[in-house]
N, C-alpha and C positions, 0 to 999 in steps of 0.2 A: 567711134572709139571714145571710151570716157576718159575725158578728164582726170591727171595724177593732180593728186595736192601738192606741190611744191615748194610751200613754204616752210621755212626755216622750223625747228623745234626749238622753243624756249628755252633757255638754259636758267638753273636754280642760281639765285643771287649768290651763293658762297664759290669764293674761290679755292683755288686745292690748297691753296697754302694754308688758309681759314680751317679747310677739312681737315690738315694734317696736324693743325694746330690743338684741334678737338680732340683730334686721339688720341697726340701726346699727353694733353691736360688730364682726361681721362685714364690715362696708363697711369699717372704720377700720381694721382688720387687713390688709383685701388694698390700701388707698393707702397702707400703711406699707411692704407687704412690697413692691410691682408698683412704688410712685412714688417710694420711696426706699432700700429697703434693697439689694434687685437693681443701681440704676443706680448707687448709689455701691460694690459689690460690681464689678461687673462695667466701671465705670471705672477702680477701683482696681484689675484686674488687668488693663485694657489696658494701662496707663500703666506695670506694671511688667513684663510681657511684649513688648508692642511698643511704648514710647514714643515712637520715633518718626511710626508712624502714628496712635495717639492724639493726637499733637501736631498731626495733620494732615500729617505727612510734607513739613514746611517746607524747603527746599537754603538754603544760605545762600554768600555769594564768601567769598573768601579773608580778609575782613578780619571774617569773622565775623558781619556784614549780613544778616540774612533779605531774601532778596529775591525767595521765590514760594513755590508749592507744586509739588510735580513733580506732581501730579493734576490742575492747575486751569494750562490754557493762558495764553497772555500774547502781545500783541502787541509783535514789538521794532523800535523806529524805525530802527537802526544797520545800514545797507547791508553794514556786516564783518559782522554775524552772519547764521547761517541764520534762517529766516525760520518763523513758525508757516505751518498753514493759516488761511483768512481766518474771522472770525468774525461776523459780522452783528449780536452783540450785545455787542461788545469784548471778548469773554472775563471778563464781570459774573457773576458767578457768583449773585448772588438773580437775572439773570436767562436763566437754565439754558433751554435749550430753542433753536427754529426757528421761522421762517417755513410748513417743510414743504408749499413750494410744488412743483408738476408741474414734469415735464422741461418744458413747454411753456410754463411761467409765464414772461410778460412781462417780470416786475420780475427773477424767476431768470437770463434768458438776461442780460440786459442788468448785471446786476450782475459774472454770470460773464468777461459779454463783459469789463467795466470789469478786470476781476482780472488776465485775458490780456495785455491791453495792458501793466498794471503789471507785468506777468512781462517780457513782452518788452523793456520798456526799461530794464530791472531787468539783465536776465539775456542781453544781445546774441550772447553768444559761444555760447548756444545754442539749436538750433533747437527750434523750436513745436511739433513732432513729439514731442519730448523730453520735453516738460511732464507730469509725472503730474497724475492726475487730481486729487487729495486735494488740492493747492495750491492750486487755485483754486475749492474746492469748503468746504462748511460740514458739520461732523461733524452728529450727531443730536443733541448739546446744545449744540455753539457752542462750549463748554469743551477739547476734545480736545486734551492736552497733548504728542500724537506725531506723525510724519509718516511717510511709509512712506520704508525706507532708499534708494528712489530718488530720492524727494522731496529727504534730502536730499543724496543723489548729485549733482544738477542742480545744486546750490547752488554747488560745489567751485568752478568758475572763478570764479566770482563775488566767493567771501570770498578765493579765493587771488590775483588779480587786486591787491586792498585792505588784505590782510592782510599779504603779499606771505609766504605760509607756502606748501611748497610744495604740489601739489597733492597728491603720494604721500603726503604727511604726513594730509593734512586726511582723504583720504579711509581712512587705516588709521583715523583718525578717528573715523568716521563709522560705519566695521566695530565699536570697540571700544565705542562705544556703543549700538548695535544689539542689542533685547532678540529675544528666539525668543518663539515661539508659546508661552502658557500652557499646561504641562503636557504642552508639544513637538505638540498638537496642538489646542488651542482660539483661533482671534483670527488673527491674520497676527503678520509682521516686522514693527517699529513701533522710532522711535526719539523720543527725550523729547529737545525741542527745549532746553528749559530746560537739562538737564543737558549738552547736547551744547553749549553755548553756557556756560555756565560752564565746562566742558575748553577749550574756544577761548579766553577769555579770561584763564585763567591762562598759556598758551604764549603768549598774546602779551604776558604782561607785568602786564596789570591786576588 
């Protein structure tokens, strides 16, 4: 019968407490480097590269007033300006998001239906035909701070009617704020209601 080996196995010179001590050391190192050195590294070079998107990319009026973010939509009660698309959750930004209900959904048509109406008695001078879809429709976060440039094409009688600015005018407008496709080919034509709306309010004066 052969012989077992029965001697002892060596044990590694580190004790657990030695071991446990390494890991601690090592945890404290990466919440120093990941939870603080990085974020304020890496905010301190957004703030001085792009401060204004670090800031949140705030517009402010004429008199120096923050009064939005051009990323984060806004609904505006004033018939003279163009108008967002509709948001179902006010344009709240903690609450980002949809309904993400079917073409078919009950509460969808009938909200849409609600939108129509307010278009039409909004907008008389033009027909129903007319309407883009985006107007009376909810982005995928509620948030969407642009409209497409026909969206706000449609608008022109309406704020020129009120504004009494004339229509050529609003709608070179409406061109000069008009961004292109990301990279001339990612996203559509899209125009930023807010900033198109501060240009409108400084030609009229405000």
């Amino acid at each position: 019968m052969a012989n077992l080996n029965t001697q002892p196995v060596p044990r590694s010179g580190i004790s657990t407490a030695s071991y446990l001590l390494s890991i601690v050391r090592l945890a404290l190192i990466f919440i120093v480097l990941c939870g603080l050195v990085y974020p304020l590294v890496s905010t301190g070079l957004a703030q001085v590269l792009m401060p204004s998107q670090a800031g949140g990319s705030l517009l402010k009026d004429s008199g120096g007033k923050v009064i939005g973010s051009e990323l984060i939509g806004q609904q505006f009660t004033d018939a003279a300006l163009f108008q967002s698309r509709i948001s179902s959750i006010g344009y709240k930004a903690e609450a980002s998001g949809s309904n993400n209900y079917g073409p078919g959904n009950p509460d969808m048509l009938q909200r849409t239906a609600d939108a129509v109406k307010e278009w039409q008695a909004a907008n008389p001078q033009v027909p129903l035909s007319g309407l883009p879809v985006d107007l009376v429709t909810n982005s995928g976060s509620g948030l969407d701070p642009h409209i497409s440039p026909e969206g706000a094409m449609v608008q022109v009688p309406r704020v020129s009617s009120l504004t009494g600015i004339p229509a050529a005018e609003l709608e070179a407008l409406v061109n000069e704020y008009t961004e292109g496709r990301d990279l001339g080919i990612f996203g559509e034509k899209r125009v930023n209601v807010l900033k198109l709306n501060l240009a409108l309010m400084e030609r009229k004066g405000l």
